[in-house]
C-alpha positions as CSV (number, residue, x, y, z in Angstrom):
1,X,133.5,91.4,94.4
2,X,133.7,95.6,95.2
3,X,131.5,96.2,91.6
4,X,129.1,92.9,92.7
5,X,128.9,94.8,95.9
6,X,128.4,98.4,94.3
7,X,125.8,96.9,91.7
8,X,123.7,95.4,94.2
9,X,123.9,98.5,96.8
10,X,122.6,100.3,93.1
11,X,120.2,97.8,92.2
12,X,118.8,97.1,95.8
13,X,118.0,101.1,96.2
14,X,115.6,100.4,93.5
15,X,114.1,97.2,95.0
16,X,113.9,99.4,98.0
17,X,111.5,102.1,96.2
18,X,109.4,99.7,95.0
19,X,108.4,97.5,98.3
20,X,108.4,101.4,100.0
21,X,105.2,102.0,97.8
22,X,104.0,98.6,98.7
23,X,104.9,99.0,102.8
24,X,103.0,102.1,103.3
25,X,99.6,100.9,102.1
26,X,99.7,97.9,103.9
27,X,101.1,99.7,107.1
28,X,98.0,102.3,106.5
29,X,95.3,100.3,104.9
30,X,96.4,96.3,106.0
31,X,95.8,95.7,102.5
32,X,98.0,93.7,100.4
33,X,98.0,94.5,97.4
34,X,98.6,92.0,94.4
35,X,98.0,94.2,91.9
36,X,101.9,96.0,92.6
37,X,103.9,94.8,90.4
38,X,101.2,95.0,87.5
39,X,101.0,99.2,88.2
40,X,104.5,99.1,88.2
41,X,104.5,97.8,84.7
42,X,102.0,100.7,84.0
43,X,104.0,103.1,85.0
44,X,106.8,101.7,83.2
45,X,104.5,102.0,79.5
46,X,103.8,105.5,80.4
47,X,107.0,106.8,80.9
48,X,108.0,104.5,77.7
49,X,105.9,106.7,75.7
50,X,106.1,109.8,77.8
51,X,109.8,109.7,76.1
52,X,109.2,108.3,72.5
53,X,105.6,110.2,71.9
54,X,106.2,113.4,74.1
55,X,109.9,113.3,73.5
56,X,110.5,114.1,77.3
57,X,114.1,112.9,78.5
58,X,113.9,109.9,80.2
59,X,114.0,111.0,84.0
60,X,112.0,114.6,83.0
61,X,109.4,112.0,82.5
62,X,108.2,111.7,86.0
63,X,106.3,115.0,85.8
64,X,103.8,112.7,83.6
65,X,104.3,109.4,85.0
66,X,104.0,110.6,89.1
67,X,101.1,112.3,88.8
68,X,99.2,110.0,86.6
69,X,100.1,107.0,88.8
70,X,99.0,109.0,92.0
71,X,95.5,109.2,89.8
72,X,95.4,105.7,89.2
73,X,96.1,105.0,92.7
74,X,94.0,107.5,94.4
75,X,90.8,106.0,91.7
76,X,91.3,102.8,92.5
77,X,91.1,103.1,96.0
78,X,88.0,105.1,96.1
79,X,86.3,103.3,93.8
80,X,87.0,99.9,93.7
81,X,88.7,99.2,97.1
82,X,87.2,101.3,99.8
83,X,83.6,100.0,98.6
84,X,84.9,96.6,99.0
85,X,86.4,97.4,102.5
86,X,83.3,98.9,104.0
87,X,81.4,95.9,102.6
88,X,83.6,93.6,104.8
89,X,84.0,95.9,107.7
90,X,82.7,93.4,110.3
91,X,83.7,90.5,108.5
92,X,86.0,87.9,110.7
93,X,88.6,87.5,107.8
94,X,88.1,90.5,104.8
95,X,89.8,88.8,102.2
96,X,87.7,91.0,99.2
97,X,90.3,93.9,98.9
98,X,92.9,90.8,98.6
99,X,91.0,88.9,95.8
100,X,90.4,92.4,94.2
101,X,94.0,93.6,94.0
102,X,94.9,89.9,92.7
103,X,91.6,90.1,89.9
104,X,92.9,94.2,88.9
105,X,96.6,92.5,88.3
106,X,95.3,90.3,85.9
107,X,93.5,92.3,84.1
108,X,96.1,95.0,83.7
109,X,98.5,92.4,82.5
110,X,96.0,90.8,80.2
111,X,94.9,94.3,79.1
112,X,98.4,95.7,78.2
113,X,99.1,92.0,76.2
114,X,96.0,92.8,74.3
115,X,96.8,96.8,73.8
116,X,100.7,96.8,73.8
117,X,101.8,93.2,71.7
118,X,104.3,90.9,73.3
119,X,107.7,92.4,71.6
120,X,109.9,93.9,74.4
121,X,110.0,97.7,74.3
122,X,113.7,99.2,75.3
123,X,114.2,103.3,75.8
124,X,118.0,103.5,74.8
125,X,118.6,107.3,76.3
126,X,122.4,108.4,75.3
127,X,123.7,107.8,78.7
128,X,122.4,104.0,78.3
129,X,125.9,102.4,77.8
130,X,128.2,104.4,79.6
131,X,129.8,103.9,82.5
132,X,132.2,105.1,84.7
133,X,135.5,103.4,87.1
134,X,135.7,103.5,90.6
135,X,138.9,102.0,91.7
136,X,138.5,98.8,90.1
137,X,134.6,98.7,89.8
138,X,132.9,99.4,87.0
139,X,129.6,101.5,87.6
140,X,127.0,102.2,84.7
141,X,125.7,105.5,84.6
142,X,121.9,104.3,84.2
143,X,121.5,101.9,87.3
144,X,123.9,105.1,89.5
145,X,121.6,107.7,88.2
146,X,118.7,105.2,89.1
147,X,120.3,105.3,92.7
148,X,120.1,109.0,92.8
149,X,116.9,109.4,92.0
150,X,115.7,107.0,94.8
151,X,118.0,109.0,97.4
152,X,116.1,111.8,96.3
153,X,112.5,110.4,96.6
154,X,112.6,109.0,99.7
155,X,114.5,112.2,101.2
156,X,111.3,113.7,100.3
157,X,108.8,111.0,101.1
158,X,110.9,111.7,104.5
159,X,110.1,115.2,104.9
160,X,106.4,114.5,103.4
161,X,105.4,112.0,106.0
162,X,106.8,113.3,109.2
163,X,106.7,117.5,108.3
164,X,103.7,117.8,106.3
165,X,100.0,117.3,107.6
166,X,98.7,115.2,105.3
167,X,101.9,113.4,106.1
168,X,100.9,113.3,110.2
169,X,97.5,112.4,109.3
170,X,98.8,109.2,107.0
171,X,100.9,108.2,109.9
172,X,98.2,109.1,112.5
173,X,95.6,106.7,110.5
174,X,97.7,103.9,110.0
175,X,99.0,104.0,114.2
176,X,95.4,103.9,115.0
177,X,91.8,104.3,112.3
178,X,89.6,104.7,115.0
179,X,91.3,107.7,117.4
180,X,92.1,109.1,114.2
181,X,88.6,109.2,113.2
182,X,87.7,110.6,116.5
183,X,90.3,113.3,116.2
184,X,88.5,114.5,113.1
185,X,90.5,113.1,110.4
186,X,88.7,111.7,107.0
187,X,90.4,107.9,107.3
188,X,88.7,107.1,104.1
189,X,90.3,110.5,102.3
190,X,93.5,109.6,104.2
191,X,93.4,106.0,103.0
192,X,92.8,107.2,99.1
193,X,95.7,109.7,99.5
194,X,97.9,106.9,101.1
195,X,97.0,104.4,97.9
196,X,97.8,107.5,95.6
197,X,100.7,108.1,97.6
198,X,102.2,104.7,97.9
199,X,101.3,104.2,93.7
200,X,103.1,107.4,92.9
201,X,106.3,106.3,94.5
202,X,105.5,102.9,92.2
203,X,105.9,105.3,89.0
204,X,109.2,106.6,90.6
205,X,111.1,103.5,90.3
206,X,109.4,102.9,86.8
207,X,111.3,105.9,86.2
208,X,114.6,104.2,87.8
209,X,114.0,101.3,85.4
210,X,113.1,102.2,81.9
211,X,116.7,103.2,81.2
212,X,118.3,99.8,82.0
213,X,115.4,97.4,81.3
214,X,113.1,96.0,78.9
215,X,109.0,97.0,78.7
216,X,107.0,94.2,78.4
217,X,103.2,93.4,79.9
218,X,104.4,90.7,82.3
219,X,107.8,92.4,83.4
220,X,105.5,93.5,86.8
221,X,105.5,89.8,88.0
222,X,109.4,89.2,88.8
223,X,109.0,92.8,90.7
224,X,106.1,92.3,92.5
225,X,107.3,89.1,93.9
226,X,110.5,90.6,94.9
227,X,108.5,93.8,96.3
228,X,106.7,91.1,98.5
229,X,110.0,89.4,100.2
230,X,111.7,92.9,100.3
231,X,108.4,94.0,102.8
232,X,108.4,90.5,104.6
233,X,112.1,90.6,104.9
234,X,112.6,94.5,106.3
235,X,109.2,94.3,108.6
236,X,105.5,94.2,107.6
237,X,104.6,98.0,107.6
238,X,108.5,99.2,108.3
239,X,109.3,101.7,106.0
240,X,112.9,101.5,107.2
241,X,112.7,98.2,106.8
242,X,112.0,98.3,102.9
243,X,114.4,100.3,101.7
244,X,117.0,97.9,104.6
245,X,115.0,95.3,102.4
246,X,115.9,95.8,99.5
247,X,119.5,96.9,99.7
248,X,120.1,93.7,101.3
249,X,118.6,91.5,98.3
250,X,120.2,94.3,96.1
251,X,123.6,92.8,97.8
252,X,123.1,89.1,97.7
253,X,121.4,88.5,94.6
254,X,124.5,90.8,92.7
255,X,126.8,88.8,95.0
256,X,125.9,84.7,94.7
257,X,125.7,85.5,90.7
258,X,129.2,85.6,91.2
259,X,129.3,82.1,92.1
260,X,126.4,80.3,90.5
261,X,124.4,81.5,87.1
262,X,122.9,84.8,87.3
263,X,119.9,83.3,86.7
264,X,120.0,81.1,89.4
265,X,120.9,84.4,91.8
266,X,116.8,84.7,92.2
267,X,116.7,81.2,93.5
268,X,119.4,81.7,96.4
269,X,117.7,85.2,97.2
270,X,114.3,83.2,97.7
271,X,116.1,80.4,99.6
272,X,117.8,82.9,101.8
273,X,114.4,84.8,102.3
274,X,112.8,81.3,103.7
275,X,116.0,80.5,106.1
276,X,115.6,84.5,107.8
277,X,111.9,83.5,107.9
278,X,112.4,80.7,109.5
279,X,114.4,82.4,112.6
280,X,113.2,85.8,112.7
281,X,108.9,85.7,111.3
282,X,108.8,89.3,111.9
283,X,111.2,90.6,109.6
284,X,114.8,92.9,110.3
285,X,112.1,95.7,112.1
286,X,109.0,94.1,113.1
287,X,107.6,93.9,115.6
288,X,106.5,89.7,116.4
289,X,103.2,91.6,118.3
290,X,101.7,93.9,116.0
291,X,99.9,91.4,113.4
């Protein structure tokens, strides 16, 4: 039960980086986008071959995976999604940037079966099978160093939202477009910076992943669902609530596989998610009034 409990506090932290990406463009942009988990298997193929073509070690990978994925974000947004969002600026119900985040994820998937084959890719780094004892849990070095890492990046996603400008303006914009406008603040510069933002913290938890899991083109759909009950669950637009989010998923879904097959585990985490639904709509830390 304590290394169930220790694996899905480990595990969870990364569920928790993925939904944060995910939370702060819908609490900036109210865009959902269905294109998450497909990015995040983007990410993951770039820091694949960051490490087996550059020969980078795994985690000194980020300096090429971060900023590319803050490209791909901050393109994206600017040129596919904003033009759809000013198209549908007085619509009644915009569901354009929806249908178009839903459309990019298919193609991406599509587009990497076509470019990258079907066989699983694995990075095997030389910490990959080592392991360490606490007490009587047994941790593995990859998933702990995984953990780290997503300490580390939301420590500084932190700092970057609420002591940086940018930071006050993202958080400014997404409180309230219109004042912010008024106050003299580029909302559609803030929004592509916000997509970049949110797309770069995508490629960090690639990072978290590669060591531990198998590359494949349609690995982003079992993540991006989970990303969307992780964001439900904590709070539409509650970054607190994402990383609470995912910890607690981490938990249960490490914690039933003790008692049914693991591969049933995604079932009772899914069952669970509609029961807390069910009870509490607005998630651990939102608010029933702000949608």
């Amino acid at each position: 039960m304590v290394s169930a409990l220790i694996q899905g506090i480990l595990m969870g932290s990364i569920y928790g980086l993925i939904a944060l990406g995910l939370t702060l463009i819908f609490g900036i942009m109210k865009v959902i986008n269905f294109a998450h988990g497909a990015l995040l298997m983007l990410a993951m193929f770039i820091g694949y071959y960051s490490a087996t073509v550059l020969g980078l070690p795994t985690y000194l990978t980020l300096i090429v995976v971060v900023p590319l994925m803050f490209i791909v974000g901050f393109v994206v947004n600017k040129f596919l999604i904003q033009p759809v969002m000013k198209k549908e600026s007085d619509v009644r119900e915009p569901i354009g940037a929806l249908l178009l985040t839903a459309a990019m994820a298919i193609v991406l998937e599509n587009g990497s079966l076509g470019l990258f084959g079907t066989d699983y890719k694995t990075l095997q780094p030389a910490f990959a099978r080592e392991s360490i004892e606490f007490g009587s849990a047994i941790i593995t070095l990859p998933k702990l160093y995984g953990f780290i890492l997503c300490i580390a990046v939301t420590t500084v996603f932190y700092f970057f939202l609420h002591r940086t400008e940018i930071g006050r303006k993202i958080r400014a914009v997404g409180q309230d477009r219109n004042a912010a406008r008024l106050m003299g603040i580029n909302v559609e510069r803030t929004f592509n910076i916000a997509f970049g933002v949110g797309t770069a913290l995508l490629g960090t938890a690639a990072v978290a992943l590669i060591p531990f899991y198998n590359i494949h083109p349609t690995i982003g759909t079992t993540f991006g669902t989970m990303a969307f009950v992780t964001v439900v669950l904590g709070g539409l637009g509650s970054i607190p609530g994402a990383i609470v989010g995912g910890l607690l998923i981490g938990v249960v879904e490490s914690v039933s596989s003790l008692f049914v097959p693991y591969t049933l585990s995604p079932m009772i985490v899914l069952y669970g998610f509609l029961i807390f639904m069910f009870f509490k709509p607005s998630g651990l830390f939102g608010s029933p009034h702000d949608w």
